[in-house]
N, CA, C, O and CB atoms as a CASP TS submission, in Angstrom:
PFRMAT TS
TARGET T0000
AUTHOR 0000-0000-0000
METHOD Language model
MODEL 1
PARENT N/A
ATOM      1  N   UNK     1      75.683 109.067 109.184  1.00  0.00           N
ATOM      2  CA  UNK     1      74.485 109.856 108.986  1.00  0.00           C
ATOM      3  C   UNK     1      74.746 111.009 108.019  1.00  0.00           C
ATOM      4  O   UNK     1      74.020 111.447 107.127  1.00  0.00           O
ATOM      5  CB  UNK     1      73.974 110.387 110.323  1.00  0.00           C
ATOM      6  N   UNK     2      76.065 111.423 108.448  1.00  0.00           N
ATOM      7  CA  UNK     2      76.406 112.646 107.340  1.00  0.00           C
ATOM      8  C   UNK     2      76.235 112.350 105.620  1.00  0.00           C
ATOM      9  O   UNK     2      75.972 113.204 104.773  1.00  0.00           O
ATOM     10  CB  UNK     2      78.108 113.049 107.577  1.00  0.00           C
ATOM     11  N   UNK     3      76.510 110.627 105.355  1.00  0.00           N
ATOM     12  CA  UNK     3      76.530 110.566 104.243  1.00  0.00           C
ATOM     13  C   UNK     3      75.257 110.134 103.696  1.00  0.00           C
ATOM     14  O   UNK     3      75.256 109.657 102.561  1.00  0.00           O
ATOM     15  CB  UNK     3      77.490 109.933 103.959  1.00  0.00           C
ATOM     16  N   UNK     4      74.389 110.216 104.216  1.00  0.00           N
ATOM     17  CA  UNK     4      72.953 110.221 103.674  1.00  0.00           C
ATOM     18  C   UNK     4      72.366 111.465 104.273  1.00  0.00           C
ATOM     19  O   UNK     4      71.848 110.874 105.220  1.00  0.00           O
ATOM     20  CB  UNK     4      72.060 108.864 104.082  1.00  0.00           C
ATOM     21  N   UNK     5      72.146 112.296 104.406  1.00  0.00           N
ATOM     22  CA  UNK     5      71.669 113.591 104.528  1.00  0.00           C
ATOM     23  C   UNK     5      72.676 114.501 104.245  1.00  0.00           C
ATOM     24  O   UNK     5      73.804 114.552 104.736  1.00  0.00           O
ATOM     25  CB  UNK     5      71.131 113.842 105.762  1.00  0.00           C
ATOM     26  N   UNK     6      72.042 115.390 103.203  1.00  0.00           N
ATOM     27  CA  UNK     6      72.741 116.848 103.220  1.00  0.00           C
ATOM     28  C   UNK     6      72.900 117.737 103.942  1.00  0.00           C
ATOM     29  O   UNK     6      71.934 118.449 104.215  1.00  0.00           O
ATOM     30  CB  UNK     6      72.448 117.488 102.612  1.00  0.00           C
ATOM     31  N   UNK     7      74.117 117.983 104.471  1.00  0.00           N
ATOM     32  CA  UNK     7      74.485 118.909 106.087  1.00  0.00           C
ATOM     33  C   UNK     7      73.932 118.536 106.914  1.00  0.00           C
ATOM     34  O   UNK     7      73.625 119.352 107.783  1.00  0.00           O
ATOM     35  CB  UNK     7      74.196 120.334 106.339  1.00  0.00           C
ATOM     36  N   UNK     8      73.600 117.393 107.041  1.00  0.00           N
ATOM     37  CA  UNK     8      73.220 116.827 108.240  1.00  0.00           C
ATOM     38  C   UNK     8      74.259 117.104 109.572  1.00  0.00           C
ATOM     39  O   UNK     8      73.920 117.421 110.712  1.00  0.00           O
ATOM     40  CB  UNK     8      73.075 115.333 107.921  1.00  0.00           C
ATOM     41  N   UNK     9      75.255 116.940 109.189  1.00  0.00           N
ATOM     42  CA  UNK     9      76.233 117.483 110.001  1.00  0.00           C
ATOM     43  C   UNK     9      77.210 118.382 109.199  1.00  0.00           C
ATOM     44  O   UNK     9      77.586 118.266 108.033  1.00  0.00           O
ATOM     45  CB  UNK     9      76.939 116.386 110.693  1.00  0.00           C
ATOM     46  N   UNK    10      77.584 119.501 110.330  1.00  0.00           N
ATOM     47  CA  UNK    10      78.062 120.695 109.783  1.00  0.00           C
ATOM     48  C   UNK    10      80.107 120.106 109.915  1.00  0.00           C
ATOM     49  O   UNK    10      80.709 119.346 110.674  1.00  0.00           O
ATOM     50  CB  UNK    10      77.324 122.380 110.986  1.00  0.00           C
ATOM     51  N   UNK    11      80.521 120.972 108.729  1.00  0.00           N
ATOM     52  CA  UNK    11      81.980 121.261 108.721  1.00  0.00           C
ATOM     53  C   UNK    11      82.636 120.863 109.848  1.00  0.00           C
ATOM     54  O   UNK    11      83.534 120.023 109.909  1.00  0.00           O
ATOM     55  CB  UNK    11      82.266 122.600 108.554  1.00  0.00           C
ATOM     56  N   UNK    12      81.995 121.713 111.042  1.00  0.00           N
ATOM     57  CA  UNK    12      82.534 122.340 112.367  1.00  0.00           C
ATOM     58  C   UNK    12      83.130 120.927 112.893  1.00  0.00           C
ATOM     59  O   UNK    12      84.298 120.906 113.284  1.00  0.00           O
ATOM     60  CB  UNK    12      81.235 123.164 113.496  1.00  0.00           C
ATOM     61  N   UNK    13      82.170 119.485 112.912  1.00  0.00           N
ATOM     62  CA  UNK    13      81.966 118.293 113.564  1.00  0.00           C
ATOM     63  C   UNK    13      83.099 117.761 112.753  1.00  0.00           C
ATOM     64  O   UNK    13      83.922 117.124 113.410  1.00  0.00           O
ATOM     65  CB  UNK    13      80.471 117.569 113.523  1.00  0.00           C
ATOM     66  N   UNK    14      83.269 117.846 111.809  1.00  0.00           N
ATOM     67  CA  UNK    14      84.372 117.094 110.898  1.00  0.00           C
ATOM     68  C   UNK    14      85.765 117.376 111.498  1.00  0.00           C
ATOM     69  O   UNK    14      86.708 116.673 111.861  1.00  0.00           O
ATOM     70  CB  UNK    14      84.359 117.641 109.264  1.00  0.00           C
ATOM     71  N   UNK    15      85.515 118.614 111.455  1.00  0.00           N
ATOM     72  CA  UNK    15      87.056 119.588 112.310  1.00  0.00           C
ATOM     73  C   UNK    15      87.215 119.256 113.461  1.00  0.00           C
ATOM     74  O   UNK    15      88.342 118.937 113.839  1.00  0.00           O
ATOM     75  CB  UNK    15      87.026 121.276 112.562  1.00  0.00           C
ATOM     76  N   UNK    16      86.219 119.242 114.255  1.00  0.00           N
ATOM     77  CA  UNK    16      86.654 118.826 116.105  1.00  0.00           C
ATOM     78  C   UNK    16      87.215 117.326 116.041  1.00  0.00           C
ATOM     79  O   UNK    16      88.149 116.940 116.743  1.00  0.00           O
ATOM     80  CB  UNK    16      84.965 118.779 117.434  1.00  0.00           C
ATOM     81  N   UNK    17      86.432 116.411 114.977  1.00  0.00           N
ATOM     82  CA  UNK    17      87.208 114.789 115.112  1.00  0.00           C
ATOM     83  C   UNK    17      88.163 114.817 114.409  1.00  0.00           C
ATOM     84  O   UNK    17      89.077 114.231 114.989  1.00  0.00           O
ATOM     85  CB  UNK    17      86.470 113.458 114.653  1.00  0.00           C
ATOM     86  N   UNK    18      88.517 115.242 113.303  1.00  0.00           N
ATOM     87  CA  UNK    18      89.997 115.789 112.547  1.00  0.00           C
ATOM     88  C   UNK    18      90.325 115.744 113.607  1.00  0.00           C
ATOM     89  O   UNK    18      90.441 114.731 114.297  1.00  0.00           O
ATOM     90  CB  UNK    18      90.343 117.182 111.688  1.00  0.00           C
ATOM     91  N   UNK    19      90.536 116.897 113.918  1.00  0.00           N
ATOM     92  CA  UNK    19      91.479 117.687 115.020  1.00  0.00           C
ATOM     93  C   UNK    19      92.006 116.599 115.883  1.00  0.00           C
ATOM     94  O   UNK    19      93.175 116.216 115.837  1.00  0.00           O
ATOM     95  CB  UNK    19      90.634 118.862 116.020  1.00  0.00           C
ATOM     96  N   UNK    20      91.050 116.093 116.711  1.00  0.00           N
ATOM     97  CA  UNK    20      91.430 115.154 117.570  1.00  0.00           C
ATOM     98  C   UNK    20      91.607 113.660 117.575  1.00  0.00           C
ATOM     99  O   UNK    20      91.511 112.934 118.564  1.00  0.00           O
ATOM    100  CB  UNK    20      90.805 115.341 118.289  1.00  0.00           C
ATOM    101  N   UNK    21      91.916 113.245 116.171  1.00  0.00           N
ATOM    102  CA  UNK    21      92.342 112.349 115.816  1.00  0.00           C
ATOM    103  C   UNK    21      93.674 112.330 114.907  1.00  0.00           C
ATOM    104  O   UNK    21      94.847 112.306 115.277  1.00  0.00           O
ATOM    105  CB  UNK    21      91.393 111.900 115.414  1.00  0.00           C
ATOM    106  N   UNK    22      93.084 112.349 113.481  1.00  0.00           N
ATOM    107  CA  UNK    22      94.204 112.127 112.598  1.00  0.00           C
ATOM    108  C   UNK    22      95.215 113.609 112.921  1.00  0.00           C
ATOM    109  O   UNK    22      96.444 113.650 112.864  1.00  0.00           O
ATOM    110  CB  UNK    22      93.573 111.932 110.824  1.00  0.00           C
ATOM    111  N   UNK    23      94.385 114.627 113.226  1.00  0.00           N
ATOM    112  CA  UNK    23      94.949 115.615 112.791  1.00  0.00           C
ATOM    113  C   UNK    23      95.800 116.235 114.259  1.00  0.00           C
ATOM    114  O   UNK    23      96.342 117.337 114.338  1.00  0.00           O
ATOM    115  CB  UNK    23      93.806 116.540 112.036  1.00  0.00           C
ATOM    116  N   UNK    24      95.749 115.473 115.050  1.00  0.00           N
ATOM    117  CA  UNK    24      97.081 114.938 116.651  1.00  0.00           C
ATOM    118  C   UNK    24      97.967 114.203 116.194  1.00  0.00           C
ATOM    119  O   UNK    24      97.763 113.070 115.757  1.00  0.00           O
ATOM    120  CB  UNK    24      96.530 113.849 118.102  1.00  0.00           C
ATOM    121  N   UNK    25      99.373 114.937 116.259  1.00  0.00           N
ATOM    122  CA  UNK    25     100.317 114.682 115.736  1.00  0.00           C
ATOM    123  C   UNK    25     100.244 112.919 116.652  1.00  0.00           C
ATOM    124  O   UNK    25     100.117 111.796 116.164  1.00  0.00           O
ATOM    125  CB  UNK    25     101.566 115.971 115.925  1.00  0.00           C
ATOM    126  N   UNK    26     100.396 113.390 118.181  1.00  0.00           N
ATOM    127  CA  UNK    26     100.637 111.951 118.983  1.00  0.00           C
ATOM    128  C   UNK    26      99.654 110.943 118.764  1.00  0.00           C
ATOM    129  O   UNK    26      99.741 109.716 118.757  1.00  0.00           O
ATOM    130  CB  UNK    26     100.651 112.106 120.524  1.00  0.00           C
ATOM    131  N   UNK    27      98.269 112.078 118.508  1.00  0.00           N
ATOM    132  CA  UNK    27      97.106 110.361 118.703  1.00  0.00           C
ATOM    133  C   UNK    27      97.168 109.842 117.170  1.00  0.00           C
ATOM    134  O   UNK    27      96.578 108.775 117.000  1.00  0.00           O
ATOM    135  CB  UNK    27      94.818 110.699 119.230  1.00  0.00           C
ATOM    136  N   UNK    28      97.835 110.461 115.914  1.00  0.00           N
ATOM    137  CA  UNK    28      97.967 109.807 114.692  1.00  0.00           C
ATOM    138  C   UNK    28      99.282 108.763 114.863  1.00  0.00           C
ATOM    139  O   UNK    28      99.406 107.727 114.210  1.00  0.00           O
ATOM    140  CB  UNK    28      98.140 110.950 113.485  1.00  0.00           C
ATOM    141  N   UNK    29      99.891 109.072 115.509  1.00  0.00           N
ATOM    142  CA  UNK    29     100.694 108.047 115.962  1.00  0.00           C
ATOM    143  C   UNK    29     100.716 106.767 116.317  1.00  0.00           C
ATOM    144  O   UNK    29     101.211 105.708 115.932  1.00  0.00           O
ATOM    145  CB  UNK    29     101.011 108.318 116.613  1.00  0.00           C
ATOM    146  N   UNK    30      99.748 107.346 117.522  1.00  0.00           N
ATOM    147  CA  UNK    30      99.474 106.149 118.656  1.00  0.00           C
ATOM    148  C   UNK    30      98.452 105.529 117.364  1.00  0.00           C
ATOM    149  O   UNK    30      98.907 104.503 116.858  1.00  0.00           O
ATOM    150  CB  UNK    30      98.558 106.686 120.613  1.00  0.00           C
ATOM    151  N   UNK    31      97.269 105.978 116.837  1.00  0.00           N
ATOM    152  CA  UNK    31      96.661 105.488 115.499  1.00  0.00           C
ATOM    153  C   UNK    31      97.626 104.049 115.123  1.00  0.00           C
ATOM    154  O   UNK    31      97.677 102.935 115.643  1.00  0.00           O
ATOM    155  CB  UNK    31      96.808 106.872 114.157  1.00  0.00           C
ATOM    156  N   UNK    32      98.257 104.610 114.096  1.00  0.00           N
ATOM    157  CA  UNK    32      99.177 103.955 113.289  1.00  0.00           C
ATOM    158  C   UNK    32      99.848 102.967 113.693  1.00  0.00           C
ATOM    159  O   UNK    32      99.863 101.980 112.957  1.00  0.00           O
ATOM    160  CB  UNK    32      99.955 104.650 112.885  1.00  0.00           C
ATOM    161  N   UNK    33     100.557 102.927 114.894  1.00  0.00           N
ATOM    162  CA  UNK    33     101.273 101.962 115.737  1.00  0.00           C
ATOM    163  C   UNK    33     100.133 100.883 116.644  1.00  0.00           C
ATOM    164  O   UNK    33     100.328  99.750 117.085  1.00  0.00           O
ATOM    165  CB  UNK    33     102.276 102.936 116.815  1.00  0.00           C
ATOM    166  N   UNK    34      99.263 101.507 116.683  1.00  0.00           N
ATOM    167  CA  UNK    34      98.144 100.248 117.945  1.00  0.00           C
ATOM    168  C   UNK    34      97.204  99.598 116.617  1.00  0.00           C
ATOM    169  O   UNK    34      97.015  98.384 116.542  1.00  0.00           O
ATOM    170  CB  UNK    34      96.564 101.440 119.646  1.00  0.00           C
ATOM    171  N   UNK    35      96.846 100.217 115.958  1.00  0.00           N
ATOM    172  CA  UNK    35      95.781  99.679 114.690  1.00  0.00           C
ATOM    173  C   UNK    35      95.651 100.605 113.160  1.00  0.00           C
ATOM    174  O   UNK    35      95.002 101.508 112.633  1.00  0.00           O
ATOM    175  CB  UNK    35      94.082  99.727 115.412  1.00  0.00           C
ATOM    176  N   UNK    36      96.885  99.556 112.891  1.00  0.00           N
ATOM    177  CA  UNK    36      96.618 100.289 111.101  1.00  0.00           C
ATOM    178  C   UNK    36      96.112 100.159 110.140  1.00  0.00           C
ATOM    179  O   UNK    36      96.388 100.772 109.109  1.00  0.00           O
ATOM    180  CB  UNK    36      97.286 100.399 110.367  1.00  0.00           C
ATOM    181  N   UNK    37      95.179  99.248 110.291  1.00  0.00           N
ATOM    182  CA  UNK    37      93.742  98.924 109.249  1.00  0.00           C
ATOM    183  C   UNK    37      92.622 100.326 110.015  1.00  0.00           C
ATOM    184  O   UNK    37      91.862 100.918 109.249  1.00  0.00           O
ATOM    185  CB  UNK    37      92.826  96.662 109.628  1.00  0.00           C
ATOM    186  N   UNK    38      92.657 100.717 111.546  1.00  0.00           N
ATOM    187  CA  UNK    38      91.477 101.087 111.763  1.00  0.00           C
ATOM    188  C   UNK    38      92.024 102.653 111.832  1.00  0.00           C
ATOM    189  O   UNK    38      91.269 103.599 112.055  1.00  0.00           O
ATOM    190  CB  UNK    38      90.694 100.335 113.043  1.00  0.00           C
ATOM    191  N   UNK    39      93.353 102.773 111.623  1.00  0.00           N
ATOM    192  CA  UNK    39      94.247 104.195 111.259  1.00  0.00           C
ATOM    193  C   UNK    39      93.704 104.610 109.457  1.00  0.00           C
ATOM    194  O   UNK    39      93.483 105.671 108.874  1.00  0.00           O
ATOM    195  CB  UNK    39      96.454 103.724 111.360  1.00  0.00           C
ATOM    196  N   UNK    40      93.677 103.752 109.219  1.00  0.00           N
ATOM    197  CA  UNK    40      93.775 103.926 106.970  1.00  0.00           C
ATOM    198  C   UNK    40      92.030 104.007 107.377  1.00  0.00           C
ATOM    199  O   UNK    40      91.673 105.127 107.012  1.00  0.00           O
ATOM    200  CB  UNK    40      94.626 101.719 105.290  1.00  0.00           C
ATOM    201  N   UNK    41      91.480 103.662 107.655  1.00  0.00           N
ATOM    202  CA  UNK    41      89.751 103.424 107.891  1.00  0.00           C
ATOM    203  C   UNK    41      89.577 104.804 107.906  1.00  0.00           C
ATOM    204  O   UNK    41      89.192 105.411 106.907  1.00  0.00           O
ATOM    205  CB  UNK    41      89.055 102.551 109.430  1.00  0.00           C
ATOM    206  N   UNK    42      89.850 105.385 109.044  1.00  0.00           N
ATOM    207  CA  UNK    42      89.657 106.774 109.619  1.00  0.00           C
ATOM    208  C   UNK    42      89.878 107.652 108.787  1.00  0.00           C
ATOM    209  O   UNK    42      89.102 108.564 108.501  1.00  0.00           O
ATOM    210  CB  UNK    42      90.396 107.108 110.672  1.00  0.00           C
ATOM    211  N   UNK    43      91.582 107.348 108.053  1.00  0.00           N
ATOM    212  CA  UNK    43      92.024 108.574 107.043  1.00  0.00           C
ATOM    213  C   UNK    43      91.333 108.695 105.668  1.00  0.00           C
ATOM    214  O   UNK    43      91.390 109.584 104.818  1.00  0.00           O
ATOM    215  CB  UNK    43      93.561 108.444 106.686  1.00  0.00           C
ATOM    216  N   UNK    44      90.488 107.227 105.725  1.00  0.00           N
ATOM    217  CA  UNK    44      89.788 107.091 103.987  1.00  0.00           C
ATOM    218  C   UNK    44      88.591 108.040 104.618  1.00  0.00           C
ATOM    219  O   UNK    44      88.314 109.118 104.092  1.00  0.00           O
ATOM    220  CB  UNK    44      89.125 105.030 103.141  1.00  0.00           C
ATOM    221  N   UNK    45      87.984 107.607 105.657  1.00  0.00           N
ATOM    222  CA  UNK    45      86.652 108.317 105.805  1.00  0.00           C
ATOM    223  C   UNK    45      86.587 109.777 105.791  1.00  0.00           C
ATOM    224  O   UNK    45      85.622 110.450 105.430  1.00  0.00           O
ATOM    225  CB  UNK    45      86.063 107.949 107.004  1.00  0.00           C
ATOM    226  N   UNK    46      87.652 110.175 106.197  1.00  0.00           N
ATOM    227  CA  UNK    46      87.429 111.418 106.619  1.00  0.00           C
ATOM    228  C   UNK    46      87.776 112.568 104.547  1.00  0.00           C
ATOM    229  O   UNK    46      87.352 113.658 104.161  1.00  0.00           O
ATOM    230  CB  UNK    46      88.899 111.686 108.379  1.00  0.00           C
ATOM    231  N   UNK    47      88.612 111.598 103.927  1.00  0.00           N
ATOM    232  CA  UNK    47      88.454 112.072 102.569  1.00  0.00           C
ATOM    233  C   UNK    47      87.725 112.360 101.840  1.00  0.00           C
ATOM    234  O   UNK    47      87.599 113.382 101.165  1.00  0.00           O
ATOM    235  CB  UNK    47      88.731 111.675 102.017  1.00  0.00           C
ATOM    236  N   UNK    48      86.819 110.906 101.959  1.00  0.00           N
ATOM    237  CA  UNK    48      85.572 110.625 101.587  1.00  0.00           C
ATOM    238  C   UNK    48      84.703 111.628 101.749  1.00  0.00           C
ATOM    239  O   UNK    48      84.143 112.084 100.751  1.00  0.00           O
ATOM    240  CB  UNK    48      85.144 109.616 102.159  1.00  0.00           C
ATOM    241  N   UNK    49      84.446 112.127 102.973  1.00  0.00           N
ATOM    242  CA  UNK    49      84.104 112.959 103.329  1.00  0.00           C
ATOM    243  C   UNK    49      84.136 114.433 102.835  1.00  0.00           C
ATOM    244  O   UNK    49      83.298 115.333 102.788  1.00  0.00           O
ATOM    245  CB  UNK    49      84.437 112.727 104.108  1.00  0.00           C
ATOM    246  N   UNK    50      85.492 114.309 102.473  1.00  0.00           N
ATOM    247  CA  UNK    50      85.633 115.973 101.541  1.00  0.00           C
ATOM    248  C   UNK    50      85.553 115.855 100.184  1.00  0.00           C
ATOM    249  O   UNK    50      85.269 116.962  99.727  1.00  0.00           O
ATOM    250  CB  UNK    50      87.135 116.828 101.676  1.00  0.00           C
ATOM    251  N   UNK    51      85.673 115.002  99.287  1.00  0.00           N
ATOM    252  CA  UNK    51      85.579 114.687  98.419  1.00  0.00           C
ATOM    253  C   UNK    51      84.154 114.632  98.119  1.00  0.00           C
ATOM    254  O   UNK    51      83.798 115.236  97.107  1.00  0.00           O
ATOM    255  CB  UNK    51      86.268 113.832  98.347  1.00  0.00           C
ATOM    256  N   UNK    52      83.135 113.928  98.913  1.00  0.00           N
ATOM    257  CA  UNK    52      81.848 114.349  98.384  1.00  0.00           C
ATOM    258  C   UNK    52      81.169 115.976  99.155  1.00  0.00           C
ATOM    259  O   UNK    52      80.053 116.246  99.599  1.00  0.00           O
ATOM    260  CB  UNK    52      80.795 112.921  98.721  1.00  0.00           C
ATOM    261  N   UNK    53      82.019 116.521  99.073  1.00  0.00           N
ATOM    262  CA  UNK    53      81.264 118.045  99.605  1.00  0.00           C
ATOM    263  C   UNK    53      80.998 117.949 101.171  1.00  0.00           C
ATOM    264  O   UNK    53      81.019 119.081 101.655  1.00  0.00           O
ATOM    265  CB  UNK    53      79.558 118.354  98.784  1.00  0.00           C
ATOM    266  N   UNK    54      80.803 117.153 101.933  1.00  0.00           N
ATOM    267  CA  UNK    54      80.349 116.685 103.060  1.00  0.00           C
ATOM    268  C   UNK    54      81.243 117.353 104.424  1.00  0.00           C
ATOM    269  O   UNK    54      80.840 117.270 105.584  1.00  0.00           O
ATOM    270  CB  UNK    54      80.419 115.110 102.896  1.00  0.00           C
ATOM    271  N   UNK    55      82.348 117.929 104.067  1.00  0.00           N
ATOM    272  CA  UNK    55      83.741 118.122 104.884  1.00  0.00           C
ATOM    273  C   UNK    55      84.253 118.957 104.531  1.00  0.00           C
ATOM    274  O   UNK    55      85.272 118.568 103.960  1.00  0.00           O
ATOM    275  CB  UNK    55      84.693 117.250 104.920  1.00  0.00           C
ATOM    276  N   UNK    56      84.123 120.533 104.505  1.00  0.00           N
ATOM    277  CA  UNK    56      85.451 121.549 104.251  1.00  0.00           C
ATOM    278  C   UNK    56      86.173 121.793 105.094  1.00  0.00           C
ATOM    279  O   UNK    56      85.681 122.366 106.066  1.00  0.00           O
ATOM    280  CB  UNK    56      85.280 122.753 103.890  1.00  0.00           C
ATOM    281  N   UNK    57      87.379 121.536 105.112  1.00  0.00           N
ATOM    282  CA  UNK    57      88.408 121.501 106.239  1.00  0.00           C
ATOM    283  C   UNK    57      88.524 122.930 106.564  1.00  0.00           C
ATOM    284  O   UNK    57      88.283 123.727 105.658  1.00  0.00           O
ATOM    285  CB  UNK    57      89.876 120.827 105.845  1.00  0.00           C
ATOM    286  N   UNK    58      88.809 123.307 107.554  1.00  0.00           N
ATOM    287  CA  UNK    58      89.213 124.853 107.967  1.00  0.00           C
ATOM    288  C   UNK    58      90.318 125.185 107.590  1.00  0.00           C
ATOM    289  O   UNK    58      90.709 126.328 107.355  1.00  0.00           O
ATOM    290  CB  UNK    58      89.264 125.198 109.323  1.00  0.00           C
ATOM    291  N   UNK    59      91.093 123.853 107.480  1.00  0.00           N
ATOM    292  CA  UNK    59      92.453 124.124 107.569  1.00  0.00           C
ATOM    293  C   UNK    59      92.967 123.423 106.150  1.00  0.00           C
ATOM    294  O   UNK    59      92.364 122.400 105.827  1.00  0.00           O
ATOM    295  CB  UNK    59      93.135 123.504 109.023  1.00  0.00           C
ATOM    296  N   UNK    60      93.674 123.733 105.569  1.00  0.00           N
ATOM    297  CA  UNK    60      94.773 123.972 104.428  1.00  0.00           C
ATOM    298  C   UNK    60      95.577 122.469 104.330  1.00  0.00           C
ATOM    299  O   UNK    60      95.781 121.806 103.313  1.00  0.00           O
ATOM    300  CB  UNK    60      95.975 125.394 104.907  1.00  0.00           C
ATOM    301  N   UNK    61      95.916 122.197 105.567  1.00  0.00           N
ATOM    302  CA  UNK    61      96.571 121.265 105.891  1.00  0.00           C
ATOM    303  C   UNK    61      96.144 119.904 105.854  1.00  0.00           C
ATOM    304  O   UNK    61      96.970 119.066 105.491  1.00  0.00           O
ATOM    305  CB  UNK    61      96.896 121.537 106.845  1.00  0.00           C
ATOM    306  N   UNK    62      94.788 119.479 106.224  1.00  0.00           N
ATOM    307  CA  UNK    62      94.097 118.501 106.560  1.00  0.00           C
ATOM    308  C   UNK    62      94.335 117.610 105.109  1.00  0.00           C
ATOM    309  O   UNK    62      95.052 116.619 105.248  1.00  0.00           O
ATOM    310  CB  UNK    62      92.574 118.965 107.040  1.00  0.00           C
ATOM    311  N   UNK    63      93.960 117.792 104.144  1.00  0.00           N
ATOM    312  CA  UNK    63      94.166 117.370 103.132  1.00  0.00           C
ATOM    313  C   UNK    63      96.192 116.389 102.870  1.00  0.00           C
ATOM    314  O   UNK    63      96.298 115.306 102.293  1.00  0.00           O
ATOM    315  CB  UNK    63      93.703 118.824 102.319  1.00  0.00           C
ATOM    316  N   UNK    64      97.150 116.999 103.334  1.00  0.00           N
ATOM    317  CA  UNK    64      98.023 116.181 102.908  1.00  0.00           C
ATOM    318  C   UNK    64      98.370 115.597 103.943  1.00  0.00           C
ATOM    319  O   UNK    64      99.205 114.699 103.845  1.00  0.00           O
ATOM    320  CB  UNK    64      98.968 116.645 102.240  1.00  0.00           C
ATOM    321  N   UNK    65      97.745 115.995 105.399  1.00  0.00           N
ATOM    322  CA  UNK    65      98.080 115.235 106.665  1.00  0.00           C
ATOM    323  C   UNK    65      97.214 113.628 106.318  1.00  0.00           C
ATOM    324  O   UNK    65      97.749 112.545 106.552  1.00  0.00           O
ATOM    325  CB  UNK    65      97.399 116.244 108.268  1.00  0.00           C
ATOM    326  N   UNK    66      96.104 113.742 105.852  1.00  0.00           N
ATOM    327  CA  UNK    66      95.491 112.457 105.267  1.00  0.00           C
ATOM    328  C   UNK    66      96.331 111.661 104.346  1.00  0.00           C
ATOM    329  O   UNK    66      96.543 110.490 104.663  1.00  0.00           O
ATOM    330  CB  UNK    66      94.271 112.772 104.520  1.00  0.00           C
ATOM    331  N   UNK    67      96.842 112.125 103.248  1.00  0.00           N
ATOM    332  CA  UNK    67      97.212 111.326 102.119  1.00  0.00           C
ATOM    333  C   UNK    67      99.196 111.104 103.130  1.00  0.00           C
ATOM    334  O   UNK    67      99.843 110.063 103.023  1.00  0.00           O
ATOM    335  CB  UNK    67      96.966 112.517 100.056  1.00  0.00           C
ATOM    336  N   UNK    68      99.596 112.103 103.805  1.00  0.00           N
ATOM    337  CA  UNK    68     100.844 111.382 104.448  1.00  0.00           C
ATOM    338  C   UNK    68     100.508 109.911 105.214  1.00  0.00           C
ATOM    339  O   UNK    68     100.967 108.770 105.158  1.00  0.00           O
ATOM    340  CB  UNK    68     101.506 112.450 105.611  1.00  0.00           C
ATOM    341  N   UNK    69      99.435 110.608 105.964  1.00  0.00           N
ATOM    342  CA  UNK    69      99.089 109.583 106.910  1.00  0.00           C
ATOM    343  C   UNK    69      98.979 108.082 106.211  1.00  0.00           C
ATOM    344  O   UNK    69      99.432 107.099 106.798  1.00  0.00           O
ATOM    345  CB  UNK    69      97.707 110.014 107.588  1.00  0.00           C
ATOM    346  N   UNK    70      98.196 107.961 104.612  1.00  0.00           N
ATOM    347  CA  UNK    70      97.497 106.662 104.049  1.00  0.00           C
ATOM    348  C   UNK    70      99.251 106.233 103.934  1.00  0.00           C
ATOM    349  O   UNK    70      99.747 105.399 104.691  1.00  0.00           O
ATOM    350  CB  UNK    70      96.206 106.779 102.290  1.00  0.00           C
ATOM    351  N   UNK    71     100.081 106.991 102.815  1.00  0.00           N
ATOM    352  CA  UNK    71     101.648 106.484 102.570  1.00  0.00           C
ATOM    353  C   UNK    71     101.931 106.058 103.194  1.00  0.00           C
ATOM    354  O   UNK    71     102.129 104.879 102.902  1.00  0.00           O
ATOM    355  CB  UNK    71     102.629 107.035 102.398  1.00  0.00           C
ATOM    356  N   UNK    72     102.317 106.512 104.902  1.00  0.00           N
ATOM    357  CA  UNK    72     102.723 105.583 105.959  1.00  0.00           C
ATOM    358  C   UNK    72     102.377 104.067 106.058  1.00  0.00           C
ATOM    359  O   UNK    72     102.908 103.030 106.454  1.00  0.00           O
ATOM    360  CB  UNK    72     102.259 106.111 107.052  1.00  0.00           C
ATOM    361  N   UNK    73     100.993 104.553 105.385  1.00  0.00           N
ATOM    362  CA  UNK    73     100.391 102.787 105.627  1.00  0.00           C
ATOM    363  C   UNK    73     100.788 102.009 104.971  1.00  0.00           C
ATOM    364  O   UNK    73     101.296 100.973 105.401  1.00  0.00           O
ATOM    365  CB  UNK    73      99.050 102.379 105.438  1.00  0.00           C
ATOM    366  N   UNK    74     100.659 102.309 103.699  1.00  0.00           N
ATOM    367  CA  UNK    74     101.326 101.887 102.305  1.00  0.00           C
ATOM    368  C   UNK    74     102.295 100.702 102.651  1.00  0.00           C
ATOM    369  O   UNK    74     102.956 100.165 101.762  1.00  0.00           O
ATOM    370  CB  UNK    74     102.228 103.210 101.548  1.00  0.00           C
TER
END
């Protein structure tokens, strides 16, 4: 929905599923090891996401925790 409406959903929503996904050291783990097509899915979307304006991360970090995360996949 976010990607057809403008601010349809705020930053904040991006950050709480960050957070509690890719951006959990253990649940990026558990990610990667149980399903790594639906691990790289998650880490593209959530780029995608910042890349079209849609997602400013709070955090500094979010950005290379994604692109570590895709390498792993690699």
């Amino acid at each position: 929905f976010a990607a057809t409406v403008p601010a349809a959903v705020p930053s904040r929503h991006f950050d709480l599923m960050f957070d509690a996904t890719c951006g959990d050291e253990a649940v990026r783990r558990f990610l990667i090891d149980a399903n790594p097509q639906a691990a790289g899915a998650m880490a593209r979307r959530f780029e995608e996401a910042a890349r079209r304006g849609l997602w400013t991360a709070r955090r500094n970090s979010s950005a290379s925790t994604l692109r570590d995360m895709l390498e792993a996949l690699a």
